[in-house]
TORSERO-840534 format. One record per residue (C-alpha): residue number from 1; x, y, z. Coordinates in nm, 2 decimals. Example, Ala and Ser with C-alpha at 12.3 -4.5 7.8 and 13.67 -1.06 7.14 Angstrom:
ATOM, 1, 1.23, -0.45, 0.78
ATOM, 2, 1.37, -0.11, 0.71
//
This chain:
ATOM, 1, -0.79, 9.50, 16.79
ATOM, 2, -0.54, 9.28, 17.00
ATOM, 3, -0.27, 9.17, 16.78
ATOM, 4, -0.06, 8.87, 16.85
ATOM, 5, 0.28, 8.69, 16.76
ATOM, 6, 0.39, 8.36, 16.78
ATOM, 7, 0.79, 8.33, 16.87
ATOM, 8, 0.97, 8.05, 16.79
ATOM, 9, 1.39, 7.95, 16.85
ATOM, 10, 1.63, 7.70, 16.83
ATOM, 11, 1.69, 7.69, 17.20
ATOM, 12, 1.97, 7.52, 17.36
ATOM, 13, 2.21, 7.83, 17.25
ATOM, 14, 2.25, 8.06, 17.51
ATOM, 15, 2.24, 8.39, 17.23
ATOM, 16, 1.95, 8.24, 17.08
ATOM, 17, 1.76, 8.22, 17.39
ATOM, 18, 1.88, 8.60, 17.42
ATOM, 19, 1.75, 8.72, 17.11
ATOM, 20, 1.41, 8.51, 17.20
ATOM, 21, 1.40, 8.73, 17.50
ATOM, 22, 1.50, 9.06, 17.31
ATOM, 23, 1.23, 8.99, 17.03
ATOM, 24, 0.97, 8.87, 17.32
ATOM, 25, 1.01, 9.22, 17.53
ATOM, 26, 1.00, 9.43, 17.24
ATOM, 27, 0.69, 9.30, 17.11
ATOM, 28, 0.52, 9.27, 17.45
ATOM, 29, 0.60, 9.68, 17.57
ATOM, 30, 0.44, 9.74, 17.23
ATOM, 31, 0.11, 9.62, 17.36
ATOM, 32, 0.11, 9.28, 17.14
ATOM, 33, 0.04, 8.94, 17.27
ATOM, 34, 0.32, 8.69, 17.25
ATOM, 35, 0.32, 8.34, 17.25
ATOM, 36, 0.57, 8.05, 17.32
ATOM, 37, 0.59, 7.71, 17.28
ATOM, 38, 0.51, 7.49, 17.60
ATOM, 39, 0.88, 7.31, 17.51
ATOM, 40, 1.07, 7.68, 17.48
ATOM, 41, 0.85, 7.79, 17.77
ATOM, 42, 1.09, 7.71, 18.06
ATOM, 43, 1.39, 7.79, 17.88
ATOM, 44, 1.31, 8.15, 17.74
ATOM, 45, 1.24, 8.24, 18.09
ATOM, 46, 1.00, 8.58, 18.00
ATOM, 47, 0.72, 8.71, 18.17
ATOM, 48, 0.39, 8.79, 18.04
ATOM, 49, 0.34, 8.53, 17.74
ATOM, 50, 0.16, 8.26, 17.66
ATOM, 51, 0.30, 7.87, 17.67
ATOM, 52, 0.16, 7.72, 17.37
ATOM, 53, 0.14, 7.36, 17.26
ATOM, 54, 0.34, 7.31, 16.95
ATOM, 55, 0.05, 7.20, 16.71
ATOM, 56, -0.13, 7.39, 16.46
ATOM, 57, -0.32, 7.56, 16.67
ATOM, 58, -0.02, 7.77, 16.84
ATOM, 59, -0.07, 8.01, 16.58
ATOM, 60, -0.46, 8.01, 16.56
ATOM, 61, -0.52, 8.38, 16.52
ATOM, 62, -0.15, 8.50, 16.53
ATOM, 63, -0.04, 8.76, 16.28
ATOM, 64, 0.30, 8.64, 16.23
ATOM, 65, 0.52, 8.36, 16.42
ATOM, 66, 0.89, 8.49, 16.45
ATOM, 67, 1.10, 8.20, 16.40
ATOM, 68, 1.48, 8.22, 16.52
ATOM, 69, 1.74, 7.99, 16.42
ATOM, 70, 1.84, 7.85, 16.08
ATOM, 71, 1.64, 7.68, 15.80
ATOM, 72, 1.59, 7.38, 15.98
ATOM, 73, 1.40, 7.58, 16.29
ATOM, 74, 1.21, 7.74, 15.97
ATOM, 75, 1.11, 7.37, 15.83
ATOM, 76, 1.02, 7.28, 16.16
ATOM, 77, 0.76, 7.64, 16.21
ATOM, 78, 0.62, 7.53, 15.85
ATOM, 79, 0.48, 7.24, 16.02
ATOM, 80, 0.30, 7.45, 16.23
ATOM, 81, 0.15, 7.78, 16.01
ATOM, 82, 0.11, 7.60, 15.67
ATOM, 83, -0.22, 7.48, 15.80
ATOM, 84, -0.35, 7.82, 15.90
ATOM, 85, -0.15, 8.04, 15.64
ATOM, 86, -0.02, 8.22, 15.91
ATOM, 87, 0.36, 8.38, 15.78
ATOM, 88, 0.66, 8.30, 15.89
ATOM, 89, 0.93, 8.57, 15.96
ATOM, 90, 1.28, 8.38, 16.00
ATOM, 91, 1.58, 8.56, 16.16
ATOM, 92, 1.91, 8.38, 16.12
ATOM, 93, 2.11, 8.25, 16.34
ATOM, 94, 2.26, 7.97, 16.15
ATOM, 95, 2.47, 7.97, 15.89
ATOM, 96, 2.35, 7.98, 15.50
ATOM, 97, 1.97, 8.06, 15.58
ATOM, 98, 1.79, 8.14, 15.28
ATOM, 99, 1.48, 8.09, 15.43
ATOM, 100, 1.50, 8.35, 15.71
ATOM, 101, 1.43, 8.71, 15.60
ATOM, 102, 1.67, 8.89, 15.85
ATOM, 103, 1.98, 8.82, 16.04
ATOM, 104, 2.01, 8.87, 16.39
ATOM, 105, 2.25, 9.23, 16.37
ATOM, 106, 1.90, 9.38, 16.27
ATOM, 107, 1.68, 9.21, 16.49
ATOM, 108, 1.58, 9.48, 16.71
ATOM, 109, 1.49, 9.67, 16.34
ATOM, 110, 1.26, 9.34, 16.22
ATOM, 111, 1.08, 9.37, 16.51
ATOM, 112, 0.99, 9.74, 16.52
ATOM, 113, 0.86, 9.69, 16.14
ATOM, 114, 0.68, 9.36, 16.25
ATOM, 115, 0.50, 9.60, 16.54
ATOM, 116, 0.45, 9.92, 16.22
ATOM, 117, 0.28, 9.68, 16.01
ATOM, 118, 0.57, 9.74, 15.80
ATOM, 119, 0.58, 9.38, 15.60
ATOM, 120, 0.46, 9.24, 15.33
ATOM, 121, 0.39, 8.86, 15.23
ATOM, 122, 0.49, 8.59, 14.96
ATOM, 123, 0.36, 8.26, 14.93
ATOM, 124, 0.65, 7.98, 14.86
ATOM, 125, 0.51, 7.68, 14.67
ATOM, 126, 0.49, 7.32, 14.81
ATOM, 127, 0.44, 6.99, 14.70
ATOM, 128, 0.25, 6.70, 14.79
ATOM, 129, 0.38, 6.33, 14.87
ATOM, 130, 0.20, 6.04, 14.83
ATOM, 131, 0.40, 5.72, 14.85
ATOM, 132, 0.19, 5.37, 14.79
ATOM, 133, 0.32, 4.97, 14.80
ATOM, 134, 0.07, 4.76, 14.58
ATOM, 135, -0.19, 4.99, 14.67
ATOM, 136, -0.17, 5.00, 15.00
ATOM, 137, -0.14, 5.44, 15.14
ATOM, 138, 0.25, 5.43, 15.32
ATOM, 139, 0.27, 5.83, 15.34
ATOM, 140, 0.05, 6.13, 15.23
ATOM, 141, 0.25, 6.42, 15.34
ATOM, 142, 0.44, 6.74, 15.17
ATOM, 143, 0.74, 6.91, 15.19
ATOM, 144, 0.89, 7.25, 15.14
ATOM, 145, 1.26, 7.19, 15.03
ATOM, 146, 1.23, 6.93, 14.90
ATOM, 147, 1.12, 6.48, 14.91
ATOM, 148, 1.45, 6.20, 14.90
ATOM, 149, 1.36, 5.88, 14.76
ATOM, 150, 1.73, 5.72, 14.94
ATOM, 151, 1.92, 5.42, 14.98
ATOM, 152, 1.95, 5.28, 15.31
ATOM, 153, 2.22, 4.99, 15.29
ATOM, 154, 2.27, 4.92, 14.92
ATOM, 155, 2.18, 5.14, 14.57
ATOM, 156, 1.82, 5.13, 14.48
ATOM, 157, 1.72, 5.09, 14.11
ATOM, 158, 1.46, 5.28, 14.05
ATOM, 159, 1.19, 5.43, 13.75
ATOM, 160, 1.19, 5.78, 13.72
ATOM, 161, 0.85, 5.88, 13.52
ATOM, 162, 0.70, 6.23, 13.43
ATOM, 163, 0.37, 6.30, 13.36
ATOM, 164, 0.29, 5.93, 13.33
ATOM, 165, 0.53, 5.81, 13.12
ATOM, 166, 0.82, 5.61, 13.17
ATOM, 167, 1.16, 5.87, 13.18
ATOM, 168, 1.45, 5.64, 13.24
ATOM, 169, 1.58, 5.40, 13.51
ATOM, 170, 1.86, 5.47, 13.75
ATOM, 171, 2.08, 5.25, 13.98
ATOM, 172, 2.14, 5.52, 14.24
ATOM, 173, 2.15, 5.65, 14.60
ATOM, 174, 1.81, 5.83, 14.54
ATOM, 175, 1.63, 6.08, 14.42
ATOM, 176, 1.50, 6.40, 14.50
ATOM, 177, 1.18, 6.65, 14.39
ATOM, 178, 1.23, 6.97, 14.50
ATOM, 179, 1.04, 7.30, 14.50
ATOM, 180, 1.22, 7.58, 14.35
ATOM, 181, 1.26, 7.71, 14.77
ATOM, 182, 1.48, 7.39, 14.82
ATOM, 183, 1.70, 7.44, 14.50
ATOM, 184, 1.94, 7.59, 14.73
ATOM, 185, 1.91, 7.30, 14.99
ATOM, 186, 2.00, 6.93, 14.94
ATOM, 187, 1.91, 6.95, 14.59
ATOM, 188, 2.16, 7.20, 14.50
ATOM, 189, 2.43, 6.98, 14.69
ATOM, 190, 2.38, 6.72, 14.44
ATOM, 191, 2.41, 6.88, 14.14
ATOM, 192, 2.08, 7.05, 14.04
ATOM, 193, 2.05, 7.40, 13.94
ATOM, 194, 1.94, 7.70, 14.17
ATOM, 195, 1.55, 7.80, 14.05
ATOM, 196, 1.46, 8.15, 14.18
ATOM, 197, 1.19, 8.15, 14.44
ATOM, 198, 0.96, 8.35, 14.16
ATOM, 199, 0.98, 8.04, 13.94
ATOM, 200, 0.71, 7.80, 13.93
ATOM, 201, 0.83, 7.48, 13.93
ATOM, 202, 0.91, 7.09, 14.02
ATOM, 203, 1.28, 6.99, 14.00
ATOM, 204, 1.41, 6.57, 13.98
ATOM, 205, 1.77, 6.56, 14.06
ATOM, 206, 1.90, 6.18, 14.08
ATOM, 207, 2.18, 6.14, 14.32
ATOM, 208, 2.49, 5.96, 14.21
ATOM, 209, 2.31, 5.79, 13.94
ATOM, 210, 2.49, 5.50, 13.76
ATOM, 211, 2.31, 5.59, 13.39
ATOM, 212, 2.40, 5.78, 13.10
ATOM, 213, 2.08, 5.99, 13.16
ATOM, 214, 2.12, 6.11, 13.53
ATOM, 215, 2.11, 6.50, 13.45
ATOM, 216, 1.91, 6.69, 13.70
ATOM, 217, 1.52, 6.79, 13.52
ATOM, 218, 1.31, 7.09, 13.58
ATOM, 219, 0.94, 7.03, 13.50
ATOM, 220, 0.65, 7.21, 13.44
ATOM, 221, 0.45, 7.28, 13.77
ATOM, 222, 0.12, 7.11, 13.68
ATOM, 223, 0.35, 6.80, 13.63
ATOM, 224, 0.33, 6.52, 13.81
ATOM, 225, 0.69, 6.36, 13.90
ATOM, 226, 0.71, 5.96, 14.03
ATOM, 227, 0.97, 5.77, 14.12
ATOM, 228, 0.93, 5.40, 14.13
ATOM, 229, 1.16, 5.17, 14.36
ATOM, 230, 1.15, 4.76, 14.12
ATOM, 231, 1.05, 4.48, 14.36
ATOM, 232, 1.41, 4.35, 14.32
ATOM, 233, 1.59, 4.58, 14.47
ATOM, 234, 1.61, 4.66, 14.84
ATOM, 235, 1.39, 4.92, 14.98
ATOM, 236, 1.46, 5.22, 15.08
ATOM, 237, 1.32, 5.55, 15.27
ATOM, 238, 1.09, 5.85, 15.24
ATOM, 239, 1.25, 6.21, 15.37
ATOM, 240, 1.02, 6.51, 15.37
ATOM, 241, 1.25, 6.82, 15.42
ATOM, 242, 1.48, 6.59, 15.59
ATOM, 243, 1.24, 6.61, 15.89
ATOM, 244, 0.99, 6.32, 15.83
ATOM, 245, 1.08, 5.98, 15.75
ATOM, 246, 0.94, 5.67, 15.61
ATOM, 247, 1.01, 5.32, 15.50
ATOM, 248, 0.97, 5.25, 15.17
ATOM, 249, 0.97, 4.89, 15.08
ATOM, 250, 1.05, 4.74, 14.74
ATOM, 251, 0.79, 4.80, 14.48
ATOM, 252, 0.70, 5.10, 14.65
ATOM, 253, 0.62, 5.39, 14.45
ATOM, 254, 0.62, 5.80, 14.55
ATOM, 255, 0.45, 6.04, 14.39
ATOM, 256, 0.51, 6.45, 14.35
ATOM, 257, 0.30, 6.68, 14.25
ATOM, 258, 0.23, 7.08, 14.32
ATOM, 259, 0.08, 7.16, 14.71
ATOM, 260, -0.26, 7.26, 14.75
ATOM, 261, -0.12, 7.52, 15.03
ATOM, 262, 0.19, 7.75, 14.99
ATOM, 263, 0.38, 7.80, 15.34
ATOM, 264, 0.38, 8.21, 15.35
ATOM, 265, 0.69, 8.43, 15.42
ATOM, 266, 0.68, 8.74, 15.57
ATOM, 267, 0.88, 9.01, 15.42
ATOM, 268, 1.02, 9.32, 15.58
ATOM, 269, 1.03, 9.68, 15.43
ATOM, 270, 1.37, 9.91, 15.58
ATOM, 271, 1.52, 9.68, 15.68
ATOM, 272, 1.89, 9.65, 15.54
ATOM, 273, 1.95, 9.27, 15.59
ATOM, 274, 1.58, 9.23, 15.41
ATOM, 275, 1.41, 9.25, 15.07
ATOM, 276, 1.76, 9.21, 14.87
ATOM, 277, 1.72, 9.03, 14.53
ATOM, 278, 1.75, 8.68, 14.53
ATOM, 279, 2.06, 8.72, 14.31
ATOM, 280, 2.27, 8.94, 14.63
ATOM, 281, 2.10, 8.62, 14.84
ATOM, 282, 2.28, 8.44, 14.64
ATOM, 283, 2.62, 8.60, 14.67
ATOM, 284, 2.59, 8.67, 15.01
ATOM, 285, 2.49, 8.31, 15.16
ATOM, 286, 2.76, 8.11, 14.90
ATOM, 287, 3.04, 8.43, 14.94
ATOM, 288, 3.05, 8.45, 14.52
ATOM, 289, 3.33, 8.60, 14.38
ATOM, 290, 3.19, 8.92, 14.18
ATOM, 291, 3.47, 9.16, 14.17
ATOM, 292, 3.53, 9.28, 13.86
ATOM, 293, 3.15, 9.36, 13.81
ATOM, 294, 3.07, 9.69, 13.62
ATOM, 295, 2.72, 9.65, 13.57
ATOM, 296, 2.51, 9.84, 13.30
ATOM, 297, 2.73, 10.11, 13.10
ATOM, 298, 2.49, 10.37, 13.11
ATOM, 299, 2.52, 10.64, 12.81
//
């Protein structure tokens, strides 16, 4: 059976492209069809592949799409292989990067387990966005990080609600819902707590909220979160992973709940810079002070 790979990179980096070209060979001498994106096409320069529009259908039929770059090149390939449940195997070459599964010292390695069959998959929750104005449909769309409700020129008052009811209100410069994937992302910058990826889910973490009540919440994953913008103050703007963007005037109100489609992650086996807990993740990507550590005395 032919077997095929999508590969993916943040071009415009000349060791990026590199490692495109690295990953591309490999996978082609091993008797697998490779695809590109028509817009990397040119750039990556190989041989051999296949130019690809970048829509949905790039990955129709692909195993795996190899994604180099950071978590933003990541977001950007979720677009593309939430639709089909194709995984995603991110090698980084940014800097934090919890998305990707390898970094690019073991490239070479990921590859050669991609090409064994050597991998296993995890699906990563989403959630769903659907932001109305009197009734009126302004965005249906999802995220994987995470959705910002944000100012644009002056502090928004909003209604944060829960489950239906009415949680507080918040004169702020937003507010984001976040999966537990994005607790390490732009929710984590403003205060919230990390979730680990195995935890189900929907975090509401207010950004420089002028209240007494402004602590970042962790609700239940069959919740539903809302966050209301009141007709009197000025509107402000939708941001879906920080990618997609819409206005949101006042009155307008955004709703968050659990996605009907996970974005899968591929995960490697034997390969060092893969499969570590989430906790050395954690260490390694913020540089955590843990000397000192014993771990368990063990009779």
């Amino acid at each position: 059976m032919n077997r095929t790979v999508l590969v993916a990179v943040h071009t415009g980096r000349d060791a990026a492209v590199e490692s495109a070209r690295l990953v591309i060979n490999r996978l082609v001498d091993a008797g697998i069809n490779v695809r590109v994106l028509e817009s990397e096409y040119a750039e990556v320069g190989c041989g051999g592949v296949e130019a690809v529009p970048g829509d949905p259908g790039a990955v129709k039929d692909a195993e795996v799409m190899i994604v180099l770059g950071g978590d933003g090149t990541l977001l950007r390939a979720a677009e593309l292989t939430k639709p089909a449940g194709t995984p995603l195997l991110g090698v980084n070459l940014g800097h934090v990067g919890f998305l990707a599964e390898a970094e690019v010292a073991d490239l070479a390695e990921a590859v050669d387990s991609v090409v064994a069959g050597r991998y296993d998959v995890e699906e990563r929750m989403t959630i769903d966005v659907l932001a109305r104005q009197n009734g009126r449909v302004i965005a249906d769309t999802w995220a994987l990080n995470e959705v910002t409700v944000e100012k644009q020129e002056r502090m928004l008052e909003v209604v944060a609600e829960i489950d239906g009811r009415p949680l507080s209100r918040w004169g702020c410069d937003g507010v984001i819902c976040a999966t537990p994937t994005g607790s390490t992302a732009y929710a984590f910058s403003a205060g919230g707590p990390v979730v680990w990826p195995e935890v189900e889910a929907l975090l509401m973490v207010p950004i420089s909220a002028h209240a007494l009540f402004a602590r970042p919440l962790v609700a239940s994953p069959r919740s539903t979160l809302a966050v209301e913008i009141l007709p009197e103050t000025p509107g402000g703007v939708l941001w879906c992973d920080g990618r997609r963007r819409f206005e949101l005037p006042s009155g307008s109100r955004v709703e968050v709940r659990r996605g009907a489609e996970p974005v899968r992650l591929a995960r490697l086996h034997g390969v060092e810079s893969s499969g570590a807990p989430f906790t050395d993740r954690l260490v390694a990507k913020f540089e955590l002070p843990v000397q000192g550590w014993r771990g368990r005395v063990r009779p």
